[in-house]
Biopython code that builds the backbone (N, CA, C, O; Angstrom):
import numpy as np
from Bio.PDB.StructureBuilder import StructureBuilder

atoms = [
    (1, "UNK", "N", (17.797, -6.453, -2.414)),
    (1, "UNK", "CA", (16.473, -5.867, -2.483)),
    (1, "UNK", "C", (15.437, -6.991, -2.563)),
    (1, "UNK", "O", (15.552, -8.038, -3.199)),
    (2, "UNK", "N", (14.499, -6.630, -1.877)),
    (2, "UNK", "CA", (13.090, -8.031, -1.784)),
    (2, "UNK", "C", (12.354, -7.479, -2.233)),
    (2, "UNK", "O", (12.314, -6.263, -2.045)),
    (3, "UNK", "N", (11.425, -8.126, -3.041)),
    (3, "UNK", "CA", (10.113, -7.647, -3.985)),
    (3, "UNK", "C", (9.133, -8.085, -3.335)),
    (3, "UNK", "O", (9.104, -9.169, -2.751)),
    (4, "UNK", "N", (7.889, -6.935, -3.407)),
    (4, "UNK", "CA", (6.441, -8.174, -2.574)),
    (4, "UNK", "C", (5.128, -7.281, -3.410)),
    (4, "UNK", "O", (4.980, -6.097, -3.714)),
    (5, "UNK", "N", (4.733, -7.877, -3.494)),
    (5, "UNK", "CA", (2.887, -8.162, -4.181)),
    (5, "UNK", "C", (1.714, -8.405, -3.515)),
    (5, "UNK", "O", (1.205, -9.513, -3.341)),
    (6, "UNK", "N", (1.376, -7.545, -3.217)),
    (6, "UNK", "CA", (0.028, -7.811, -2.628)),
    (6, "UNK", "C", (-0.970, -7.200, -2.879)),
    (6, "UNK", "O", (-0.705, -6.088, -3.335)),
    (7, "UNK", "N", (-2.189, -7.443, -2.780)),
    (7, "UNK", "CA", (-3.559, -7.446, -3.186)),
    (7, "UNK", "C", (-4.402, -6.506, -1.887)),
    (7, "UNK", "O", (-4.257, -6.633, -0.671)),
    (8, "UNK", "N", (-5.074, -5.794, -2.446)),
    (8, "UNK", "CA", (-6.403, -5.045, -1.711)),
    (8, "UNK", "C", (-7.549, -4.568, -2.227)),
    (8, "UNK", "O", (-7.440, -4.451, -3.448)),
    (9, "UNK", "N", (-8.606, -4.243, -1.816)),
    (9, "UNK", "CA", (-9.311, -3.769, -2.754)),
    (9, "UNK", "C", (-10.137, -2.697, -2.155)),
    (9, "UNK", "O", (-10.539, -2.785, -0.994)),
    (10, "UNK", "N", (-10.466, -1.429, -3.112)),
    (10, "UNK", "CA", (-11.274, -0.220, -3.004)),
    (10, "UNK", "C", (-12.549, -0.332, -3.645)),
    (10, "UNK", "O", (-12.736, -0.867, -4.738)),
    (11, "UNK", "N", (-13.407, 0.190, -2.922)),
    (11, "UNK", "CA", (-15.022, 0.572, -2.745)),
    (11, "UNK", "C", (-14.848, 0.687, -4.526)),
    (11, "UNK", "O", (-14.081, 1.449, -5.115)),
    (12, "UNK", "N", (-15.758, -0.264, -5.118)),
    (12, "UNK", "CA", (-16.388, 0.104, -6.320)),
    (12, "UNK", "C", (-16.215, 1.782, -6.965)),
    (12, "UNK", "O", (-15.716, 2.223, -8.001)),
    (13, "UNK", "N", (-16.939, 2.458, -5.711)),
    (13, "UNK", "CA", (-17.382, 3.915, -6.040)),
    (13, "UNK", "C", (-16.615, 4.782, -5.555)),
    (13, "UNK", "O", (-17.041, 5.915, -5.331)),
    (14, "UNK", "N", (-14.850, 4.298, -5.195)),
    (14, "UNK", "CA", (-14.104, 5.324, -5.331)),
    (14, "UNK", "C", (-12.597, 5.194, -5.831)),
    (14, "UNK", "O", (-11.552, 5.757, -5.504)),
    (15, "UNK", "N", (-12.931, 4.199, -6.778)),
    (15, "UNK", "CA", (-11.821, 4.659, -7.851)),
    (15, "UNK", "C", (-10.673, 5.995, -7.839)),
    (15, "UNK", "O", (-9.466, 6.134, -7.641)),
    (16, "UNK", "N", (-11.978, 6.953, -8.217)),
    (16, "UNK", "CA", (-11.127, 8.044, -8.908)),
    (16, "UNK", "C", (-10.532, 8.949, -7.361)),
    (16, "UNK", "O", (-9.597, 9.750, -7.346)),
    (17, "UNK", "N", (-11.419, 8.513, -6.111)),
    (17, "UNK", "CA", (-10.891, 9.169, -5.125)),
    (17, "UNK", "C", (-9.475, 8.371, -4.077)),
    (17, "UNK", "O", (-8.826, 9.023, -3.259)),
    (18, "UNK", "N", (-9.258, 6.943, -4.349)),
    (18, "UNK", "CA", (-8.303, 6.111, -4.222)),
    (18, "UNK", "C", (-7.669, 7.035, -5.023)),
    (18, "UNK", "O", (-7.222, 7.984, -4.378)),
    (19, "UNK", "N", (-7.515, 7.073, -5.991)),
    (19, "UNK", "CA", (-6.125, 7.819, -7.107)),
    (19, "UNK", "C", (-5.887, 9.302, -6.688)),
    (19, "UNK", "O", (-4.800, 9.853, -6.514)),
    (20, "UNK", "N", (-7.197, 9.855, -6.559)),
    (20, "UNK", "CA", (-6.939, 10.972, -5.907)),
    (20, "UNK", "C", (-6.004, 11.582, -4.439)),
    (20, "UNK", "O", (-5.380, 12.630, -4.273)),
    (21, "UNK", "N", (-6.237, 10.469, -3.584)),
    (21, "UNK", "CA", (-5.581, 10.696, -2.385)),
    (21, "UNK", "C", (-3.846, 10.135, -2.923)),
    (21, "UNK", "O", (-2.914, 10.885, -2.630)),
    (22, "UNK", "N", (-3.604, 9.080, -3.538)),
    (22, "UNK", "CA", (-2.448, 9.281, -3.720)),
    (22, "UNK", "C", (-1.952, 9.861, -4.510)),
    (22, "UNK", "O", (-0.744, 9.715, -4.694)),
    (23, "UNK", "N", (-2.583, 10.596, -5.149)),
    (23, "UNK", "CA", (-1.981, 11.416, -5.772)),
    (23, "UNK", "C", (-1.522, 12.772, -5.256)),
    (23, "UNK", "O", (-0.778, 13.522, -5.888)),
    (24, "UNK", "N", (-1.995, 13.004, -4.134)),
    (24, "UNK", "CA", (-1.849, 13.979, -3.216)),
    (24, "UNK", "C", (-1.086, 13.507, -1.912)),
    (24, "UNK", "O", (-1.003, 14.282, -0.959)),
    (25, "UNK", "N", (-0.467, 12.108, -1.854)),
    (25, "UNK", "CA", (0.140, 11.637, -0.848)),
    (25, "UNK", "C", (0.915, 12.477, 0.137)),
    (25, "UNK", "O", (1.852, 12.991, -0.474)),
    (26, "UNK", "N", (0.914, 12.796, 1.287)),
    (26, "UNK", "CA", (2.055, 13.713, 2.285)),
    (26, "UNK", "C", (3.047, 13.509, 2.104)),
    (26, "UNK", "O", (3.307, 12.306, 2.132)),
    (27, "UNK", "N", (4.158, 14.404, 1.828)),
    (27, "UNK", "CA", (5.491, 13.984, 1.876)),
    (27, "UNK", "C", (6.009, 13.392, 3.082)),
    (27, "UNK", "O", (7.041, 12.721, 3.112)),
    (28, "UNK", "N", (5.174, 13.688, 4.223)),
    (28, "UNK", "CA", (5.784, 12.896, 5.420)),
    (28, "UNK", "C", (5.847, 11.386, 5.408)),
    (28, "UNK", "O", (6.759, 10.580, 5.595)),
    (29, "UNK", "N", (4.388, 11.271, 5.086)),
    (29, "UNK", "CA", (4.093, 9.600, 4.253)),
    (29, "UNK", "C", (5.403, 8.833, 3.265)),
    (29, "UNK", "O", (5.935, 7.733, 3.414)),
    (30, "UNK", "N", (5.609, 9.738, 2.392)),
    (30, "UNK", "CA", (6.790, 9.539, 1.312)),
    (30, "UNK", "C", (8.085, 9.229, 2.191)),
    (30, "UNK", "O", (8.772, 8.208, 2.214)),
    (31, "UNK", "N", (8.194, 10.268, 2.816)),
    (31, "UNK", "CA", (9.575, 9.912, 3.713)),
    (31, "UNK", "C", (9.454, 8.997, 4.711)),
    (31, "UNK", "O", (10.503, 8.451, 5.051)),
    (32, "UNK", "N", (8.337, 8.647, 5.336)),
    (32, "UNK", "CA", (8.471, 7.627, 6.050)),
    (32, "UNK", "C", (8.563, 5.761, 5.267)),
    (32, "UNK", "O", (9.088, 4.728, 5.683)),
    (33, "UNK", "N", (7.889, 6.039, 4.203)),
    (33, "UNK", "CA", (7.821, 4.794, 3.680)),
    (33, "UNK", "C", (9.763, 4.486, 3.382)),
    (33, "UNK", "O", (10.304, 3.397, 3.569)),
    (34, "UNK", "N", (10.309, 5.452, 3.014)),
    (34, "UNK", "CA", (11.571, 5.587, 2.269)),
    (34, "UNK", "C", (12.391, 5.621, 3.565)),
    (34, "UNK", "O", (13.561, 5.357, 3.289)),
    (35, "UNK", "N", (12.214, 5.851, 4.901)),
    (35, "UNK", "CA", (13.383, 5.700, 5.820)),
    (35, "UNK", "C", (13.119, 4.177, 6.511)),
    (35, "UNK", "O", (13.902, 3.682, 7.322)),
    (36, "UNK", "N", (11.704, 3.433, 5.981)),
    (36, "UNK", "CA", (11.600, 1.791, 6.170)),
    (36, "UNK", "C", (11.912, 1.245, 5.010)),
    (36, "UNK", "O", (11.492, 0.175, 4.570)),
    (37, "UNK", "N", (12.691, 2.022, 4.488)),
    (37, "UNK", "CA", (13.274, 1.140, 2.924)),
    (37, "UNK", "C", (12.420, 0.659, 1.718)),
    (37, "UNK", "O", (12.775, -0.115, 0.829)),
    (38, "UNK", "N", (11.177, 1.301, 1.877)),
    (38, "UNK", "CA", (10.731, 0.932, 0.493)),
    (38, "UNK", "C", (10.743, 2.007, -1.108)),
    (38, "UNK", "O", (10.365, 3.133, -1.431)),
    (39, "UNK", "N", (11.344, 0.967, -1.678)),
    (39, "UNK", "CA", (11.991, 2.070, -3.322)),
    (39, "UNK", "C", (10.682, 1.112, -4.196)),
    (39, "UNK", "O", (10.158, 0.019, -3.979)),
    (40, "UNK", "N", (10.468, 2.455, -5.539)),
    (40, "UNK", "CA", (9.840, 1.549, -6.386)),
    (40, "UNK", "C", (8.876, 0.814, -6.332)),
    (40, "UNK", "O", (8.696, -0.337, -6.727)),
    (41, "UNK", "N", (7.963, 1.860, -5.585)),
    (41, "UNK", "CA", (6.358, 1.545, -5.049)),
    (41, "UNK", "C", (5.268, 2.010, -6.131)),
    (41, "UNK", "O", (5.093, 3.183, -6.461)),
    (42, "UNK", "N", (4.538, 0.863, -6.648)),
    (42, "UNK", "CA", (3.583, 1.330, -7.638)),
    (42, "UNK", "C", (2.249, 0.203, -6.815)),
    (42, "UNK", "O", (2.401, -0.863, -6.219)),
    (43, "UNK", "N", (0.976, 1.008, -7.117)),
    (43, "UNK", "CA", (-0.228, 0.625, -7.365)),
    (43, "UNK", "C", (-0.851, 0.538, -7.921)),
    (43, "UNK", "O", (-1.327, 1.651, -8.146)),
    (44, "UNK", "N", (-1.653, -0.719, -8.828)),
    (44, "UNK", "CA", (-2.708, -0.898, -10.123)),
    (44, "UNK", "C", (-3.700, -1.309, -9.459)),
    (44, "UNK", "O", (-3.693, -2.153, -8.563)),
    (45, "UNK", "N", (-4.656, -0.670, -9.918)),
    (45, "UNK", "CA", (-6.386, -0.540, -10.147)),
    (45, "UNK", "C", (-6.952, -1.501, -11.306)),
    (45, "UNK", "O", (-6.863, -1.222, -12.501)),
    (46, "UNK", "N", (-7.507, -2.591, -10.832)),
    (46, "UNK", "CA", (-8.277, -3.519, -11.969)),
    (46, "UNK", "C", (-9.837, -3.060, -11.658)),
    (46, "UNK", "O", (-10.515, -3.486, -10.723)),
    (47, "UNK", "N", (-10.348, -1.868, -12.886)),
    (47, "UNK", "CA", (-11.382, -1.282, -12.018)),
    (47, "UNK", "C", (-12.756, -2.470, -12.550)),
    (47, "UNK", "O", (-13.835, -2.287, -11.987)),
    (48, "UNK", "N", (-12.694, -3.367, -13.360)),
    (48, "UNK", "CA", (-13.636, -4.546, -13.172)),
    (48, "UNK", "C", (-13.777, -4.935, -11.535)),
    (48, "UNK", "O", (-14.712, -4.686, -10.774)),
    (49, "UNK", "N", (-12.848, -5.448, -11.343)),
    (49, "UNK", "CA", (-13.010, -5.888, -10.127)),
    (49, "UNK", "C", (-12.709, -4.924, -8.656)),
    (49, "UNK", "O", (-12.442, -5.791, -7.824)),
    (50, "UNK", "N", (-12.666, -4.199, -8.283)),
    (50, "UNK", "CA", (-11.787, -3.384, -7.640)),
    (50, "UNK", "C", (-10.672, -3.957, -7.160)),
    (50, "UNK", "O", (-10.572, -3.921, -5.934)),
    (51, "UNK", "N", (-10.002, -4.357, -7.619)),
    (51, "UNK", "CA", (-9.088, -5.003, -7.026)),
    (51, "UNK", "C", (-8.072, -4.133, -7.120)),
    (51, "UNK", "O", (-8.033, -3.560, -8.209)),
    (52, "UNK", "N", (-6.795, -3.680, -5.947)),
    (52, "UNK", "CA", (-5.511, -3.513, -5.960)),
    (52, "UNK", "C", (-4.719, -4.382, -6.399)),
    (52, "UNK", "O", (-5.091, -5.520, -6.112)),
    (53, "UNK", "N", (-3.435, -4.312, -7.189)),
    (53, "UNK", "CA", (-2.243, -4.928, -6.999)),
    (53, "UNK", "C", (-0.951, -4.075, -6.111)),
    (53, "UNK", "O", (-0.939, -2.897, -6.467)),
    (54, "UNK", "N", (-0.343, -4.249, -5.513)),
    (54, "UNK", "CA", (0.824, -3.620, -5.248)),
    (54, "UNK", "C", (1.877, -3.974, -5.204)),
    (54, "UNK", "O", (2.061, -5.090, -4.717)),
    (55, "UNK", "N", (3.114, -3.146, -5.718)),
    (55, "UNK", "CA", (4.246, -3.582, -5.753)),
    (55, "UNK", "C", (4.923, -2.674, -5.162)),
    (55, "UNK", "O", (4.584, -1.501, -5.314)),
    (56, "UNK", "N", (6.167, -3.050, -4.255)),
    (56, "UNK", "CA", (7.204, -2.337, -3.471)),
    (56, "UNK", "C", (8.255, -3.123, -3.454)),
    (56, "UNK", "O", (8.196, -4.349, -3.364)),
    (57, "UNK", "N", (9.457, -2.335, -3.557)),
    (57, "UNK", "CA", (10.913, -3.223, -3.409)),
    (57, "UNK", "C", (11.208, -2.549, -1.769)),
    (57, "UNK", "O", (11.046, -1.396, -1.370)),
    (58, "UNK", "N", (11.726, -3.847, -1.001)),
    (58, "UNK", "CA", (12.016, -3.436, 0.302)),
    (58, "UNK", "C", (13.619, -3.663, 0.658)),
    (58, "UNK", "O", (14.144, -4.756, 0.446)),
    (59, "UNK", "N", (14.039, -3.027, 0.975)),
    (59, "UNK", "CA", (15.345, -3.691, 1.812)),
    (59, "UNK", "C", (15.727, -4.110, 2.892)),
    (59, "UNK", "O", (16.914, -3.991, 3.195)),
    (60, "UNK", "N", (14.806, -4.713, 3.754)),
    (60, "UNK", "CA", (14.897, -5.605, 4.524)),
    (60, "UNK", "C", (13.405, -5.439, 5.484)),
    (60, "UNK", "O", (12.900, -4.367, 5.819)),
    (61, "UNK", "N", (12.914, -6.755, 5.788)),
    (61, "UNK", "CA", (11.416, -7.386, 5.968)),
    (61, "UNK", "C", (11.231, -6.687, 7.274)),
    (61, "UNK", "O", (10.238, -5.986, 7.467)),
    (62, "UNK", "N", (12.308, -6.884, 8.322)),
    (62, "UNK", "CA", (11.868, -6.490, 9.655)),
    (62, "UNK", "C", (11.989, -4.315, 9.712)),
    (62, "UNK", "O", (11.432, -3.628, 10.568)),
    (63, "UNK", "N", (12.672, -3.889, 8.793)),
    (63, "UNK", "CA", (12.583, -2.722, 8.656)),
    (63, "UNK", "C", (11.080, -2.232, 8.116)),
    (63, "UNK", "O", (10.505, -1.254, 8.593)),
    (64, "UNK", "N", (10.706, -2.798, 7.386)),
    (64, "UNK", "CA", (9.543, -2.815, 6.507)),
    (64, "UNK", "C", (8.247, -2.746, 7.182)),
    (64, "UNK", "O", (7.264, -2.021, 7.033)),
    (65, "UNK", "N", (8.611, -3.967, 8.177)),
    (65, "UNK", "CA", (7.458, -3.861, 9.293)),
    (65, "UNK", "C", (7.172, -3.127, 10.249)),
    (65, "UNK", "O", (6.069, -2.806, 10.691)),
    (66, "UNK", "N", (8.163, -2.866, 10.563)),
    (66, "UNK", "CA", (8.046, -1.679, 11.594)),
    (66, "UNK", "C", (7.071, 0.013, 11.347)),
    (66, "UNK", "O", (6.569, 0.780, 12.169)),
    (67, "UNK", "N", (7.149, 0.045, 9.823)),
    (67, "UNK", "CA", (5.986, 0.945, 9.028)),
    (67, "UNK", "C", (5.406, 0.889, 9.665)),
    (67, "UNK", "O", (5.564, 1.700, 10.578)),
    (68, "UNK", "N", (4.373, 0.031, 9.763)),
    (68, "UNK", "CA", (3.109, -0.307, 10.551)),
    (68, "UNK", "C", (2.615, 0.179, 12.008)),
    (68, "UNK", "O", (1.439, 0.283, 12.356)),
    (69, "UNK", "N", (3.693, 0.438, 12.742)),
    (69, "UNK", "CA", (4.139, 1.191, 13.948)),
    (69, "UNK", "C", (3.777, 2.688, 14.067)),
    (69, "UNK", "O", (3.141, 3.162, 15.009)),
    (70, "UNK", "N", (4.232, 3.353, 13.052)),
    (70, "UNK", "CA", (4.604, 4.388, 12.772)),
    (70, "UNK", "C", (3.154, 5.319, 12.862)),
    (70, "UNK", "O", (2.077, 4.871, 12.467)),
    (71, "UNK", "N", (3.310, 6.589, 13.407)),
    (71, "UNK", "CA", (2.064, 7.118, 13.951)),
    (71, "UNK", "C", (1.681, 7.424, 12.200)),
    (71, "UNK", "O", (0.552, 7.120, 11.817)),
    (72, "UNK", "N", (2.657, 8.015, 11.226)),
    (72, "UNK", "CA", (2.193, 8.877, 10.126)),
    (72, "UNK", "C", (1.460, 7.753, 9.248)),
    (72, "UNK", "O", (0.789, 8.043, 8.257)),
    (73, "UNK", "N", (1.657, 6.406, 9.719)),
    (73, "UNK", "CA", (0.831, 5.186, 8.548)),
    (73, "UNK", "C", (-0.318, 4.833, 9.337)),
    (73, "UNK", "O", (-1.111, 4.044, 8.823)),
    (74, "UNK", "N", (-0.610, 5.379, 10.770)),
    (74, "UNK", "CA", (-1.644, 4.829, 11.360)),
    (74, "UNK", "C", (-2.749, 5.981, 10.689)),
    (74, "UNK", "O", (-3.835, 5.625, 10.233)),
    (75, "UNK", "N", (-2.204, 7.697, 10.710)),
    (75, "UNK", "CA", (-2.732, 8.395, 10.084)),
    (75, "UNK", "C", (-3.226, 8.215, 8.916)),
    (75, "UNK", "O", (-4.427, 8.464, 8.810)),
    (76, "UNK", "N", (-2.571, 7.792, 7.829)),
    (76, "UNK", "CA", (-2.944, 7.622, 6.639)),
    (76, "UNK", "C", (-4.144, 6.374, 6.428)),
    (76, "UNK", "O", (-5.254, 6.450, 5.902)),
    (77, "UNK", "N", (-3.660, 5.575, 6.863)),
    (77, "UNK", "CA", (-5.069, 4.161, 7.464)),
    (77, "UNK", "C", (-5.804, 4.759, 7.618)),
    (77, "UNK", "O", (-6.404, 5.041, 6.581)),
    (78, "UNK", "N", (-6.317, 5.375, 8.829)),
    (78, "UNK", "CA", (-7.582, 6.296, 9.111)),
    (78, "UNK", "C", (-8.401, 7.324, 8.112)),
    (78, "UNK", "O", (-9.596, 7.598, 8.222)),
    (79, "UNK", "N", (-7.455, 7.855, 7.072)),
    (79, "UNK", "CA", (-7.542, 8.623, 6.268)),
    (79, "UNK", "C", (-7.842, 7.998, 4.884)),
    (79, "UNK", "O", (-8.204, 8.746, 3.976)),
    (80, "UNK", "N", (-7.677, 6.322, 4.618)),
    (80, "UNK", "CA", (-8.200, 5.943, 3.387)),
    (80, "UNK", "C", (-9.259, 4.892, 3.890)),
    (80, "UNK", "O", (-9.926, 4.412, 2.973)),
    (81, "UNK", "N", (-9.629, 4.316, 5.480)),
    (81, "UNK", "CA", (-10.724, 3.722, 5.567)),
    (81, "UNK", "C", (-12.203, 4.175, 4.950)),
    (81, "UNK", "O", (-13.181, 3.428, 4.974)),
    (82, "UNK", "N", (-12.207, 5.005, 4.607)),
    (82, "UNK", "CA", (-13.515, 5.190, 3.807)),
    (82, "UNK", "C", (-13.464, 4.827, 2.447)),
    (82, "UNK", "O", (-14.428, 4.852, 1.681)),
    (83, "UNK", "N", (-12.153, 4.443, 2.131)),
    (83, "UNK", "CA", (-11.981, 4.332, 0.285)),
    (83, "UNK", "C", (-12.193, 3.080, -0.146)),
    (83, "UNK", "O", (-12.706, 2.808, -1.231)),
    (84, "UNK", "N", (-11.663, 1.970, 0.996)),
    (84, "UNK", "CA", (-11.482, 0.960, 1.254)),
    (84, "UNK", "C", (-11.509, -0.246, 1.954)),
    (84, "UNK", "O", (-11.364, -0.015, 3.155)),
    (85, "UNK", "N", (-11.653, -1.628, 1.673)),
    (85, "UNK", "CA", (-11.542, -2.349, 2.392)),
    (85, "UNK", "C", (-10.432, -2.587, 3.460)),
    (85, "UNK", "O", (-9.271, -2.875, 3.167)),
    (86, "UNK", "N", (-11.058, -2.390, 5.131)),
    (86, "UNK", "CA", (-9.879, -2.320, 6.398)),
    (86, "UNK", "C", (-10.133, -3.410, 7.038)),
    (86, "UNK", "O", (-10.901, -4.349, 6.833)),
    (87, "UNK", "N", (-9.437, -3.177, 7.784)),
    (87, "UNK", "CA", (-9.551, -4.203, 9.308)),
    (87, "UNK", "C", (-10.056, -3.461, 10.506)),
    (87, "UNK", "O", (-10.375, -2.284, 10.337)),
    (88, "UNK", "N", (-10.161, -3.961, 11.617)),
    (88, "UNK", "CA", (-10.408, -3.197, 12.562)),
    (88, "UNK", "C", (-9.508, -1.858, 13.027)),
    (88, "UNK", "O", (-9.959, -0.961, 13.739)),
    (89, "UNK", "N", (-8.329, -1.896, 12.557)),
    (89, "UNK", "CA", (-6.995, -1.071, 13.281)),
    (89, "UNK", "C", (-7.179, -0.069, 12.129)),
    (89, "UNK", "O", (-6.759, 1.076, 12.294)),
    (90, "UNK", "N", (-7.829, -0.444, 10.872)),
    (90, "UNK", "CA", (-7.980, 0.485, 9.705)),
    (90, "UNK", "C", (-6.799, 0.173, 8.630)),
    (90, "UNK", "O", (-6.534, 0.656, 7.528)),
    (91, "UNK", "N", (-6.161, -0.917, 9.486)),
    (91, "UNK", "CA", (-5.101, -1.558, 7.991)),
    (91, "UNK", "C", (-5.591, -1.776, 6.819)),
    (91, "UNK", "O", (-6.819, -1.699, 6.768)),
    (92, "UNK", "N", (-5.046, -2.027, 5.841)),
    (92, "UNK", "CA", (-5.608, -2.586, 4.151)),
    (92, "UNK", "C", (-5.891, -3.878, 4.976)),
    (92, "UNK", "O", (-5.303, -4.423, 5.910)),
    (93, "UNK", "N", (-7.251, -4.211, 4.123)),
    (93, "UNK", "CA", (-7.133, -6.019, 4.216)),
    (93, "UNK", "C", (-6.203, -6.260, 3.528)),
    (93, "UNK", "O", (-6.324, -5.515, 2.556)),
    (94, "UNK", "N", (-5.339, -6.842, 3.422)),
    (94, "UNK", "CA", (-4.154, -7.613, 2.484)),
    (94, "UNK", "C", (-4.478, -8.599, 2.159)),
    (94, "UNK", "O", (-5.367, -9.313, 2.622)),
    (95, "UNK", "N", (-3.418, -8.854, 0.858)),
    (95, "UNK", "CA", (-3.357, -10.564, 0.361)),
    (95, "UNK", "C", (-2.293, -10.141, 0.120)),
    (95, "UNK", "O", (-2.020, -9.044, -0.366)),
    (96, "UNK", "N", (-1.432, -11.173, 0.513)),
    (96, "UNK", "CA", (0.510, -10.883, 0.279)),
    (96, "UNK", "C", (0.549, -12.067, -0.841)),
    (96, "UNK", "O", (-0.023, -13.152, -0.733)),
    (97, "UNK", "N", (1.315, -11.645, -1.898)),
    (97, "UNK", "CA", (1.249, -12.649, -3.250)),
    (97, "UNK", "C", (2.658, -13.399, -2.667)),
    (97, "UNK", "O", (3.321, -13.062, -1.686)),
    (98, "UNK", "N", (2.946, -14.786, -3.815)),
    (98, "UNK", "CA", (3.946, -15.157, -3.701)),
    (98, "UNK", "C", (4.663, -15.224, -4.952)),
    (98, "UNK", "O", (4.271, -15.710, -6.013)),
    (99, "UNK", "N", (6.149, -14.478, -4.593)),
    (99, "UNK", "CA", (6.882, -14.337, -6.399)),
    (99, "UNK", "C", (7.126, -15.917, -6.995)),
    (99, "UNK", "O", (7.800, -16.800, -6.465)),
    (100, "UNK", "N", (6.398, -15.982, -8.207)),
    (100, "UNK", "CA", (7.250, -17.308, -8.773)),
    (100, "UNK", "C", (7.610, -17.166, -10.340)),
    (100, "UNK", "O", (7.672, -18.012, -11.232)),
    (101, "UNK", "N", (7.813, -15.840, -10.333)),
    (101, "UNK", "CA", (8.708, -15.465, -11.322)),
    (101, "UNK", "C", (9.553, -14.425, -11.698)),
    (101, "UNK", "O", (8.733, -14.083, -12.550)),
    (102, "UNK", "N", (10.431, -13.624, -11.836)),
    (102, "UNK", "CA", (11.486, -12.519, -11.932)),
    (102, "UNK", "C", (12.189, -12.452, -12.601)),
    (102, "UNK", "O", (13.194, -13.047, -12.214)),
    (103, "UNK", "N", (12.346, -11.841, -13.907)),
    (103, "UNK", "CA", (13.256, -11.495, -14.909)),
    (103, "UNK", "C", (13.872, -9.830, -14.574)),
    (103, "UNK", "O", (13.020, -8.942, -14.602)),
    (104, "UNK", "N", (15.076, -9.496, -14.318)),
    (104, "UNK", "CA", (15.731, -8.573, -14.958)),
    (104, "UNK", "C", (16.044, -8.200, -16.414)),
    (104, "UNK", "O", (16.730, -7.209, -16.663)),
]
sb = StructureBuilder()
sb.init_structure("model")
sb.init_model(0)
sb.init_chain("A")
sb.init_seg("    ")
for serial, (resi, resn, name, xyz) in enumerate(atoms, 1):
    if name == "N":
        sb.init_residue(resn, " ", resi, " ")
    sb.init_atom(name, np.array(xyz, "f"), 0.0, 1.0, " ", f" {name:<3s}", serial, name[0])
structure = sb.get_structure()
């Protein structure tokens, strides 16, 4: 299993509607993240800063990527560009962290 961390950040002024949409996430969404192998997906809100953290355990990088492909994550992109900072395609801006530490 591979661990990854990365960083994004949501509009000041929608906090509570970032939490809101995942909290209402599609199960299609759910199952697609889970047939590209990601277990043990959490998101923190540093609402000083808006900053995202995210964490996902993947089981393997090139499965993982292929998400990105996928019509139901292009949907969901489109569907949180108003919450958040995108790119042109409506991806998260990212910051991919690097692990330099891991305790079990």
């Amino acid at each position: 299993m591979m661990r990854k961390g990365f960083l994004m950040k949501v509009y000041p002024d929608m906090h509570d509607e970032y939490e809101k949409r995942h909290n209402e996430i599609w199960p299609e969404m759910v199952e697609a993240l889970h047939r590209h192998g990601a277990k043990n997906y959490s998101i923190f809100l540093d609402k000083e800063t808006s900053t995202l953290f995210g964490y996902v355990e993947i089981e393997d990088e090139a499965l993982w990527s292929k998400m990105a492909t996928t019509e139901i994550n292009k949907k969901w992109w489109a569907f949180m560009e108003p919450v958040m900072e995108t790119n042109t395609d409506n991806s998260p801006v990212t910051t991919n962290l690097q692990e330099v530490f891991h305790m079990d």
